[in-house]
ZAZAKE-46291 format. One line per 5 residues: number of its first residue (from 1); for each residue x, y, z of N, C-alpha, C. Coordinates in steps of 0.001 Angstrom, whole numbers, plus 500000, padded with zeros to 6 digits. Each point is the difference from the previous one (the first is absolute). Layout:
N
NUM) X:Y:Z:X:Y:Z:X:Y:Z ~ ...
***
This chain:
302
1) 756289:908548:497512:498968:500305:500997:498615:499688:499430 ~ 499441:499039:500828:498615:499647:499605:499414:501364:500159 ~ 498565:500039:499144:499330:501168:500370:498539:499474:500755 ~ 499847:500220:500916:499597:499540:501090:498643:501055:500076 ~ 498848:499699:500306:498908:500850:500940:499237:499523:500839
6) 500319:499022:500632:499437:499723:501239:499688:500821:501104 ~ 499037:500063:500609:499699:500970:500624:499486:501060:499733 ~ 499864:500020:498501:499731:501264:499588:498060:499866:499352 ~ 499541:501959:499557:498828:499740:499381:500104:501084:499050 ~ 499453:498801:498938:499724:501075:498774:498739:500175:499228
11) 499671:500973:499558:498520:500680:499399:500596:499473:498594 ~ 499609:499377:498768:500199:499987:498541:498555:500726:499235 ~ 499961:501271:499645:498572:500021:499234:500231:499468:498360 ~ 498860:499779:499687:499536:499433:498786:500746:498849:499544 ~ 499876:498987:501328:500424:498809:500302:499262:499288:499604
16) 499193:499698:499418:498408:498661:499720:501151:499435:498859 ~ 500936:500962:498832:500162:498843:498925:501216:500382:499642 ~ 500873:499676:498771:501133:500613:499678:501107:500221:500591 ~ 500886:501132:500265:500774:499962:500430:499805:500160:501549 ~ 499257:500947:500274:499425:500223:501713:499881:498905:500541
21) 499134:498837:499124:500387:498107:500872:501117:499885:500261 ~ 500810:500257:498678:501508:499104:500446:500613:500736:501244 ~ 499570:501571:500299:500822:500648:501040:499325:499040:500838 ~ 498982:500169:500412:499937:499621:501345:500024:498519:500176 ~ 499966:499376:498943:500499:498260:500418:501495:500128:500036
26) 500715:500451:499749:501535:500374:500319:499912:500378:501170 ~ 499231:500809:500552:500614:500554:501257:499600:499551:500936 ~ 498556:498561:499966:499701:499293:501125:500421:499087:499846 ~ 500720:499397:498676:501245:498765:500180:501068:500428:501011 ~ 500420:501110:499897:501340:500335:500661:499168:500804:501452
31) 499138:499836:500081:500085:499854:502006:498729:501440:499701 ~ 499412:500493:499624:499636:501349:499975:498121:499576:500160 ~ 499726:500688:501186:498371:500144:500192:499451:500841:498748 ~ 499324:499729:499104:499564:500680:499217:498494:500266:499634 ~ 499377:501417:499963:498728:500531:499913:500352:500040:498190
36) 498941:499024:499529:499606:500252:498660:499107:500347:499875 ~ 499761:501658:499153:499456:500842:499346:499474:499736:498146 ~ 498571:500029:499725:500285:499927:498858:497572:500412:500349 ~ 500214:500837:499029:498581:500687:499536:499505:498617:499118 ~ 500736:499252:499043:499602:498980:499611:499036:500465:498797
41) 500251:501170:499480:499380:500514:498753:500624:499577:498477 ~ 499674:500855:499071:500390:499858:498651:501251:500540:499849 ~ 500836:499909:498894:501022:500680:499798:499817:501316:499747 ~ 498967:500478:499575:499802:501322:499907:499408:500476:501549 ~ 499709:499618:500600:499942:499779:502027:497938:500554:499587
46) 499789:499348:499205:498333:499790:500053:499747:498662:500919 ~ 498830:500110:501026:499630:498809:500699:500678:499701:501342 ~ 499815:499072:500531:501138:500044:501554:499104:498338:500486 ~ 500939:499286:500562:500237:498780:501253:501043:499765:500470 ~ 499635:499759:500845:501118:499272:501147:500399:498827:499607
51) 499393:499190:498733:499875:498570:499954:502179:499705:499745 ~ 500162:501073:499062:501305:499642:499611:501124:499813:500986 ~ 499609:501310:501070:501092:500258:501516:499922:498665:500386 ~ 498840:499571:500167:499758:498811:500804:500530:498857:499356 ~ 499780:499587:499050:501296:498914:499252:500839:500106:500164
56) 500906:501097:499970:501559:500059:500790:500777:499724:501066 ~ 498230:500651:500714:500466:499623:502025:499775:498717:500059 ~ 498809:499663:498964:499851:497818:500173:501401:499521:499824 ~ 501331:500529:499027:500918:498944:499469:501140:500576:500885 ~ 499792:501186:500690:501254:500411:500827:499273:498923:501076
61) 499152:499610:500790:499715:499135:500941:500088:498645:499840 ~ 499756:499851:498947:500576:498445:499423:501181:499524:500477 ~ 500649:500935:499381:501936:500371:499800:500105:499753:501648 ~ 499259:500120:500677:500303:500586:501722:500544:501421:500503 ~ 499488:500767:499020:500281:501345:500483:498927:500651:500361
66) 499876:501195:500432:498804:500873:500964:499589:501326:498660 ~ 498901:499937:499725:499836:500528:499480:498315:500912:499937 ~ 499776:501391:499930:498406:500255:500083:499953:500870:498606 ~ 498318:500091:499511:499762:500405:499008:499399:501310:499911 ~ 499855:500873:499160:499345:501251:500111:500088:500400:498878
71) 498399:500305:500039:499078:500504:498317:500161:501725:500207 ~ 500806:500721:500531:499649:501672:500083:500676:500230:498587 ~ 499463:501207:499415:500337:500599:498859:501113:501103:500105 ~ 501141:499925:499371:500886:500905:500816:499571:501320:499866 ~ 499070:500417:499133:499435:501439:499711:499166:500684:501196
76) 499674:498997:501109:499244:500439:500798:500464:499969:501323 ~ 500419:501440:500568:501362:500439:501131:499191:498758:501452 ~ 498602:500300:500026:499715:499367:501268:500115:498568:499972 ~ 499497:498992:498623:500273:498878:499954:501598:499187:500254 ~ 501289:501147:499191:501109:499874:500277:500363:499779:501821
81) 499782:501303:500712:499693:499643:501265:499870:498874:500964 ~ 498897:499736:499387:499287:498850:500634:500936:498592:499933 ~ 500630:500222:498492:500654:498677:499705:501482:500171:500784 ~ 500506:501094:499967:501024:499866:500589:499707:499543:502390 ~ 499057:500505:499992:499368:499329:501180:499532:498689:500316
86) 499771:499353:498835:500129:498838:500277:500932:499258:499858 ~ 501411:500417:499457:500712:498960:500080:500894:500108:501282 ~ 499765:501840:500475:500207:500080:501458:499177:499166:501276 ~ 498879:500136:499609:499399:499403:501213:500493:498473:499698 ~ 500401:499512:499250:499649:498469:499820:501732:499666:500214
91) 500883:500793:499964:501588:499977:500150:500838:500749:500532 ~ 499013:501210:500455:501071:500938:501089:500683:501008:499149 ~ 500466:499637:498981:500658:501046:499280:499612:499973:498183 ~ 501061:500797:499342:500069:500250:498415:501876:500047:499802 ~ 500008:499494:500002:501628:500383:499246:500606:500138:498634
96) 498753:499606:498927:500227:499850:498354:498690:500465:499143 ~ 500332:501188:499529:498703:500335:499005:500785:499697:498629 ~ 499071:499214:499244:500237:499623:498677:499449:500675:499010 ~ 499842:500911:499582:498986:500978:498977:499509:499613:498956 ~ 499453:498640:499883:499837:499549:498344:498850:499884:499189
101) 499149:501079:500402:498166:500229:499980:500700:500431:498428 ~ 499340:499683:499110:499673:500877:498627:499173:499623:499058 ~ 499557:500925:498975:499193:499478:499175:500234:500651:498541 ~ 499493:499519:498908:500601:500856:498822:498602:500275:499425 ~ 500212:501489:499098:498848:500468:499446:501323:500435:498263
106) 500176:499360:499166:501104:500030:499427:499430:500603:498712 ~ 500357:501286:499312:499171:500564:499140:501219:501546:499440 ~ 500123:500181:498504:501082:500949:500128:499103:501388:500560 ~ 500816:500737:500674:499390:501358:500111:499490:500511:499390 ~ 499772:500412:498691:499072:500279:499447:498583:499656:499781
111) 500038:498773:500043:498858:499326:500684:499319:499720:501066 ~ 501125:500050:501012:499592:499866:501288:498978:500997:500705 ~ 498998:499409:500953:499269:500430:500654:500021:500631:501601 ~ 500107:501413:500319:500891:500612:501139:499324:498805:501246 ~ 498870:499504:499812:499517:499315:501048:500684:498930:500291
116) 500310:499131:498500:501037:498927:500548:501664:500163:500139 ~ 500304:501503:499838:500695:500116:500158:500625:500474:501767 ~ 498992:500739:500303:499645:500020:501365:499906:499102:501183 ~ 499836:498517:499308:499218:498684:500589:501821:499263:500503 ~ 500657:499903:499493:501025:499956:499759:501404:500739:500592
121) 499232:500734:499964:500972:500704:500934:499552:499984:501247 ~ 498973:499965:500370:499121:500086:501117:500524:497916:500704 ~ 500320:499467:499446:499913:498877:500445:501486:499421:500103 ~ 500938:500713:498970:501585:499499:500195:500053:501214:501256 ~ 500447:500775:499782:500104:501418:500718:499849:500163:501457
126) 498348:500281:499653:499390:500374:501442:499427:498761:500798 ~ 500280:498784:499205:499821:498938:500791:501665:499972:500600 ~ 501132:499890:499683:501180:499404:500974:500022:501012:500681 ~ 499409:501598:499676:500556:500897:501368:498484:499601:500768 ~ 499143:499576:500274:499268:499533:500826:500116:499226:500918
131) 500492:498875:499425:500827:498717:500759:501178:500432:500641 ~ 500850:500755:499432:501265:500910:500779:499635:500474:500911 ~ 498993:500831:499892:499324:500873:501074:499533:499335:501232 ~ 499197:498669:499276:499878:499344:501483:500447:499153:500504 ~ 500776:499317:499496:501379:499194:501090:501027:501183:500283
136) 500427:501261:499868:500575:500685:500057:500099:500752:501442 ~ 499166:499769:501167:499963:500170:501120:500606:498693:500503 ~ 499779:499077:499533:500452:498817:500822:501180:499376:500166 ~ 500737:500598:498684:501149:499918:499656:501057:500682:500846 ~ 499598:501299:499881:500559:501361:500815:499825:499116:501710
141) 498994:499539:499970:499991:499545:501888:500515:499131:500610 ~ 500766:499038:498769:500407:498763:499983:501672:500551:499651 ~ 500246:500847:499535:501419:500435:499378:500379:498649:499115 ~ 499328:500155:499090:500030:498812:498976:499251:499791:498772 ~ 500341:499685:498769:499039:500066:499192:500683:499719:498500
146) 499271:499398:498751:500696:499605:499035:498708:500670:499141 ~ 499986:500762:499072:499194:500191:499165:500314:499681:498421 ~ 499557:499747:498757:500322:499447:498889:498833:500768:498993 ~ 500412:501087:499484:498738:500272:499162:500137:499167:498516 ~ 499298:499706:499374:500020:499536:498774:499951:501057:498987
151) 500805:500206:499180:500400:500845:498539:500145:499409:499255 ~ 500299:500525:498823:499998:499089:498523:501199:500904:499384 ~ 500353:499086:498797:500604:500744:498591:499128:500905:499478 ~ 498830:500202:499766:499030:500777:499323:500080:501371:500501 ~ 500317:499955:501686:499657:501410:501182:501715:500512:499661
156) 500986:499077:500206:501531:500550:499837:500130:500241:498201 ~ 499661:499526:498960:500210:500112:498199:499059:500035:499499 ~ 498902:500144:500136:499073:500230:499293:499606:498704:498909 ~ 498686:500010:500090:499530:498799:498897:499119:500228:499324 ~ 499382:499829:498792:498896:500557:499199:498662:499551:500963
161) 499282:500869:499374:498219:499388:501184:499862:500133:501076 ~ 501215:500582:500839:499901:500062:501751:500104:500830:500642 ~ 499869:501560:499583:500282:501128:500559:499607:499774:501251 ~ 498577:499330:500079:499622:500225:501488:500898:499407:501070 ~ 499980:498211:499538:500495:499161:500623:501823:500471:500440
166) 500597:500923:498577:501240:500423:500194:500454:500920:501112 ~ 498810:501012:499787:499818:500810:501183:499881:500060:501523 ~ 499413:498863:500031:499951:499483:501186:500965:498973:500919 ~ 500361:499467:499215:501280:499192:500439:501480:500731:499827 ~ 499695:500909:499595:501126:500963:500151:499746:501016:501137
171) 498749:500022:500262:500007:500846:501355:500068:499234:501322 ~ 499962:498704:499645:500499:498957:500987:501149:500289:500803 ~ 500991:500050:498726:501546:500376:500312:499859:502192:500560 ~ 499278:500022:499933:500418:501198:500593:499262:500365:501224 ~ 499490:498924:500500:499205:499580:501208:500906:499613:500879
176) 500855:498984:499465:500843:498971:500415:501033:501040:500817 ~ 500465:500809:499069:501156:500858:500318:499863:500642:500993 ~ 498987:501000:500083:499474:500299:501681:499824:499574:500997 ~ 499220:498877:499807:499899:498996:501073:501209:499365:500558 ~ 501201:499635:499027:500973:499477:500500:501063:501125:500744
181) 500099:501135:499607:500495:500967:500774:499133:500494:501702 ~ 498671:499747:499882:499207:500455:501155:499762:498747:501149 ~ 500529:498870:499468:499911:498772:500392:501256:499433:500815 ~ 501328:500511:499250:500990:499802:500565:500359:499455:501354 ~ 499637:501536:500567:500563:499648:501842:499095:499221:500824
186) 498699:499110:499149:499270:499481:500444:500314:498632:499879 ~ 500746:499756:499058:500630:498598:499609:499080:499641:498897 ~ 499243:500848:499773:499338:499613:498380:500882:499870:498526 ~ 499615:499332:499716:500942:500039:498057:498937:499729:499394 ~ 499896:500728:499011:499130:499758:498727:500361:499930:498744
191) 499959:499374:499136:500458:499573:498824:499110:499408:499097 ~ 500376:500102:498864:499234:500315:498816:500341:498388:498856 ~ 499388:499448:499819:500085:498842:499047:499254:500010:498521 ~ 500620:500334:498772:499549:500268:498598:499862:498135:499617 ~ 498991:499155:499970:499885:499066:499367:499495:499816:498744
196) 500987:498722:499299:499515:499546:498502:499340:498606:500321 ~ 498945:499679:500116:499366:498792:500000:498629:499815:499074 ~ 500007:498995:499954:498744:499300:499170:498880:499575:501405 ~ 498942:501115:499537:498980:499960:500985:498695:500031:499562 ~ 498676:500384:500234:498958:500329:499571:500395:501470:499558
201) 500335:501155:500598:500175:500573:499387:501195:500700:498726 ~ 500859:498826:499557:500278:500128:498610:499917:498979:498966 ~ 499087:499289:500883:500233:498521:498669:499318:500854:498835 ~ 499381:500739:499653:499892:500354:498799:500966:501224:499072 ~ 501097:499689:501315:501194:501287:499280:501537:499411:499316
206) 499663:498436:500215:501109:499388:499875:499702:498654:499137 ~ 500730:499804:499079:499812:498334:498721:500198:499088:501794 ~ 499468:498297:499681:499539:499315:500470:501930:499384:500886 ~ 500683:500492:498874:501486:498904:500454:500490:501260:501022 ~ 499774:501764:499355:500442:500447:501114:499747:499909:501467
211) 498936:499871:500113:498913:499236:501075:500568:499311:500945 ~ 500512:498824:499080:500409:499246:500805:501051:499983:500582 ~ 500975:500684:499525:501548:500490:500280:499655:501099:501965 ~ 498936:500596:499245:499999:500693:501297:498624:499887:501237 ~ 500330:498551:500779:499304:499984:500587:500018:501323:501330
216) 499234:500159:501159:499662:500998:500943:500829:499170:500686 ~ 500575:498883:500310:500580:499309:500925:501586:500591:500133 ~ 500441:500145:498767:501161:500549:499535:500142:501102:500580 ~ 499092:501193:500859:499948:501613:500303:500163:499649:501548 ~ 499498:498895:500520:499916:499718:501598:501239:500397:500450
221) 501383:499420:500002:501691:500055:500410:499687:501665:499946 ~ 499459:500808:498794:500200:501683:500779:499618:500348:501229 ~ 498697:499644:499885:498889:500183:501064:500145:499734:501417 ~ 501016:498837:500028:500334:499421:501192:501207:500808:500786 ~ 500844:500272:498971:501148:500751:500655:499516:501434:499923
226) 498958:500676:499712:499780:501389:500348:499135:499759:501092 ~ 499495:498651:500371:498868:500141:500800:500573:499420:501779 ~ 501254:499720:499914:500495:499261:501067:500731:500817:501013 ~ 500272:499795:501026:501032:501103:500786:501385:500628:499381 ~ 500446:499504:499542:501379:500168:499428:499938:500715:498727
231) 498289:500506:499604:499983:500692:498584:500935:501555:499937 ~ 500098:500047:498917:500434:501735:499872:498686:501046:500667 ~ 499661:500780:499102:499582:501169:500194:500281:500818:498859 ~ 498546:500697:499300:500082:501265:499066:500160:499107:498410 ~ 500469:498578:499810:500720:499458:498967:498805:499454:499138
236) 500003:499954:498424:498655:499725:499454:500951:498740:499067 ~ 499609:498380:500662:500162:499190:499003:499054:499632:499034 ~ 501071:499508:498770:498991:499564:498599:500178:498435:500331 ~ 499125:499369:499373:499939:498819:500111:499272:498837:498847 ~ 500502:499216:499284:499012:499170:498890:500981:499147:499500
241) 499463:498610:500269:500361:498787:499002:501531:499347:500627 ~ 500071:500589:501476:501119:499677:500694:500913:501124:499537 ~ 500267:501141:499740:500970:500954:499719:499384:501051:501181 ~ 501006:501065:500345:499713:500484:501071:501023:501725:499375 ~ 499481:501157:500552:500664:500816:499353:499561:501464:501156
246) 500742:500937:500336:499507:501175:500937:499707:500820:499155 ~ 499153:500928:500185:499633:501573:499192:500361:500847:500686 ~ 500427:501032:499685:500280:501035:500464:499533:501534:499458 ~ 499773:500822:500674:499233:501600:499482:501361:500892:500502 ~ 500756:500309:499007:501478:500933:499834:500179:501311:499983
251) 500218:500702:500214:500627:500952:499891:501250:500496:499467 ~ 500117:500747:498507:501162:500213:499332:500945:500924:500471 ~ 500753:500309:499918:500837:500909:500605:499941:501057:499292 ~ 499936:500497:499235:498651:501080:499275:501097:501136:499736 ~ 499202:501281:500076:501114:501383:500053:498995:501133:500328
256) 500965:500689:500291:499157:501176:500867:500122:501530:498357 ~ 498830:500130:499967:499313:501496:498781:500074:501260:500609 ~ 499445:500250:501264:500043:501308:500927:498616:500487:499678 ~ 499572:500982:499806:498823:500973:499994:500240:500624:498872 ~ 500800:499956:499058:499887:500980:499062:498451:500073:498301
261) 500409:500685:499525:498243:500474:499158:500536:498588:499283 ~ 501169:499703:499454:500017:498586:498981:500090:498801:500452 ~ 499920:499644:501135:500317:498996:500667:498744:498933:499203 ~ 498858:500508:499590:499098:498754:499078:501161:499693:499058 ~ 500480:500581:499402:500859:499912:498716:501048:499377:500379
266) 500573:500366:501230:501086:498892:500059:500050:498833:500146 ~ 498950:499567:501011:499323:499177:500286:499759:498544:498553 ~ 499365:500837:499355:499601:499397:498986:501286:499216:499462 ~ 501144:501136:499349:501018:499739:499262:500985:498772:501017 ~ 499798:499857:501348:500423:499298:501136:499601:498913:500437
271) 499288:499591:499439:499082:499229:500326:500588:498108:500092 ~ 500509:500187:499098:500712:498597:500161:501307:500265:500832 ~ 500050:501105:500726:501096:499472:501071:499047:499824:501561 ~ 499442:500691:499834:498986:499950:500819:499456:498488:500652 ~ 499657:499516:498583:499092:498608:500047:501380:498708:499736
276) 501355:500556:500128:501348:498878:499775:499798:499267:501687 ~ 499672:498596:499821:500113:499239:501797:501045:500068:500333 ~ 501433:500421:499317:501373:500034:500387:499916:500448:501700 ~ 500170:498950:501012:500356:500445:501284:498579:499922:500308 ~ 498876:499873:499736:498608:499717:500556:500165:499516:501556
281) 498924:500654:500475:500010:499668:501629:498446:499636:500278 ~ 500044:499354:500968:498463:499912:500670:499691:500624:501471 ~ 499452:501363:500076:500136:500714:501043:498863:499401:501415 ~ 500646:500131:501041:499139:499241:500536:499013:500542:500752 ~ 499434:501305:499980:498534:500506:499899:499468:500581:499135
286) 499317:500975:499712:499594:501240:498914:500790:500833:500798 ~ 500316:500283:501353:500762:500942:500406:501306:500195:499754 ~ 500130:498318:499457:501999:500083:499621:500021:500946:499203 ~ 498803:499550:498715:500360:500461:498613:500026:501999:500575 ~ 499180:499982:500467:499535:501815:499813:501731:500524:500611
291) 500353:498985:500911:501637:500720:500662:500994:499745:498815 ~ 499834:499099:499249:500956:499908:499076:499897:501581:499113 ~ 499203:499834:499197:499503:501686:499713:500136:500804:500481 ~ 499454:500757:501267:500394:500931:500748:502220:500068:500455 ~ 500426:498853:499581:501328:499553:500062:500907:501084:498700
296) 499369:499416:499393:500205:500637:498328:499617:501508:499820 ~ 498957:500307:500431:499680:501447:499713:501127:500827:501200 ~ 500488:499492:501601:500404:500834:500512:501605:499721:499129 ~ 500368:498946:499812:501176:500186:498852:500564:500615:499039 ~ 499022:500450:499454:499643:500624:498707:500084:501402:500315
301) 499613:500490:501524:499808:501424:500562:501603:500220:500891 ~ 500918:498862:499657:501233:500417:501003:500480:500685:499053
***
């Protein structure tokens, strides 16, 4: 099955360069109206033009595809708005938010500064629930909708220098998870994509050959199948250098302590059965997990 979007429209933020280009030249090769987003700032998101959006929409029109540009900053709820209105007024609808606004302020915590640590979160974070927020009526009105937040390895394992950046792309995925449960009967899916690519923001995290092994072109094939009708829902792919891999957040099958005064102590001495994945599950709300528990404790009371 070809993967097809004709007919369709998609928002890509922090589209001017990197991997956010390759999304959305992927998705107006394969039939997709696309609003490119990009502030057109520094990697640390100092400065802003449109000049970069606009090179993209020049080579998606080249190509013969339809394409418009937009300089809004995803940090700013009314500019988000606006952009998602124009690709309404100019196409009738939204059917694809691409979440790929970010910027790095890369520094170990101890060093780090709460402001840029703030900046950062403020821009992975509260920029995709912004953009969520506002194609998120249209979606619901349309009973239709593909959302794609962008996460990393850093937000799911942790990486030296990135608390912030980790933090935030891990609250991606726990964005994701709500949304895809509250989205459901609307025909929304949202899904989560962890990319390894060679971009502006890691060419200085990677030797020159790894680089090249992992172009951003290589992450597109995720992007496309979370971003198309036929995607899943709730599922967070990894992606780099053409390898492809799912993550998952588990739940062990654990054991039930009760209320008693030693239960720290048992606990303690228990602990590796506790933390054994033997039989690991992935519950499919926070409400599963709390019934699984409440499962165990009324067990425990027969």
């Amino acid at each position: 099955m070809e993967l097809d979007f004709k007919g369709r429209v998609a928002i890509v933020t922090g589209a001017g360069g990197g991997l956010g280009r390759q999304h959305a030249l992927a998705l107006a090769r394969r039939g997709a109206k696309v609003l490119v987003n990009d502030l057109g700032g520094a990697v640390d998101g100092s400065g802003g033009s449109v000049t970069a959006a606009q090179a993209v929409v020049d080579e998606i029109r080249a190509a013969g595809g339809e394409a418009l540009a937009n300089g809004a900053s995803v940090t700013d709820f009314a500019a988000v708005q606006a952009m998602v209105q124009q690709a309404v007024d100019a196409w009738g609808r939204v059917d694809i938010l691409v979440n790929n606004a970010g910027i790095l302020r890369d520094k170990s915590f101890a060093k780090m500064d709460m402001a840029d640590f703030a900046l950062v979160v403020q821009v992975h974070l509260m920029g995709a629930a912004y953009c969520c927020k506002a194609v998120w009526p249209h979606m619901v009105a349309q009973n239709y909708g593909r959302i794609v937040m962008t996460t990393s390895s850093t937000g799911l394992y942790g990486n030296f220098g990135q608390a912030n950046y980790g933090a935030a792309k891990l609250a991606q995925v726990g964005l994701m998870q709500t949304l895809a449960i509250e989205g459901a009967k609307y025909g929304i899916h949202v899904n989560a994509l962890a990319p390894t690519a060679a971009t502006r923001m890691t060419e200085s995290l990677f030797p020159q050959q790894l680089l090249d092994a992992l172009q951003p072109e290589a992450v597109v094939p995720a992007m496309l199948v979370l971003a198309h009708e036929s995607a899943p829902t709730r599922t967070i792919l990894c992606a780099g250098g053409g390898s492809f891999e799912a993550a998952h957040i588990t739940l062990t099958p654990g054991i039930h302590l009760g209320l008693g005064a030693d239960v720290p102590e048992q606990l303690a001495a228990r602990l590796a059965e506790v933390t054994d994945r033997t039989g690991e599950q992935v519950p499919a709300s926070g409400a599963a997990q709390g019934a699984i528990e409440v499962e165990k404790t009324m067990a425990a009371r027969a």
